[in-house]
C-alpha positions in Angstrom: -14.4 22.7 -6.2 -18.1 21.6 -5.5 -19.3 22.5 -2.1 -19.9 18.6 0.0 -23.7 20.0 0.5 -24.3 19.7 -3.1 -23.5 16.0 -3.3 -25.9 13.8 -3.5 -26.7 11.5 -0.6 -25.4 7.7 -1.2 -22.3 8.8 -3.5 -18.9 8.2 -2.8 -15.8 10.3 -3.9 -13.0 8.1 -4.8 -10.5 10.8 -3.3 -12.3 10.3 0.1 -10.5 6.8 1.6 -11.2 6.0 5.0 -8.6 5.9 7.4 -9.0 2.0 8.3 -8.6 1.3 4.8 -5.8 3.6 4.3 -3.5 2.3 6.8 -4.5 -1.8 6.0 -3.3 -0.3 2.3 0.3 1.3 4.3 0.6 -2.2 6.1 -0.1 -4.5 3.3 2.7 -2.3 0.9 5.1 -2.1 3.6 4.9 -5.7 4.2 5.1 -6.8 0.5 8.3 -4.4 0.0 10.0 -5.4 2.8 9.6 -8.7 2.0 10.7 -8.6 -1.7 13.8 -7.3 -0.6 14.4 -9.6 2.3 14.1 -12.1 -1.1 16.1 -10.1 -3.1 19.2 -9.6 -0.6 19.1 -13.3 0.8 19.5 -14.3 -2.8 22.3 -12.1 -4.0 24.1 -13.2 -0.5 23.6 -16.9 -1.6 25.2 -15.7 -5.2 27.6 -14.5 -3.7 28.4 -17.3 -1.2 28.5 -19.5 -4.5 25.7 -21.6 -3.5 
């Protein structure tokens, strides 16, 4: 592991996300999933209904 004093200035590490970023990432997966299965289940209940 390289010490963060021997980076040079202007780089960016990909491991180092920042947190804003992070958590609009979290809310924009969370939102997608839940959605796709809201989908998902509302169309097996209308299969099922026989619709």
């Amino acid at each position: 592991m390289m010490p963060a004093d021997k980076t040079p200035p202007g780089t960016v590490r990909r491991r180092d996300i920042p947190p804003l970023r992070a958590l609009i990432l979290l809310l924009l997966t969370s939102v997608f999933i839940s959605g796709f299965l809201t989908g998902v289940l509302a169309m097996l209940w209308l299969i099922c209904r026989g619709a």
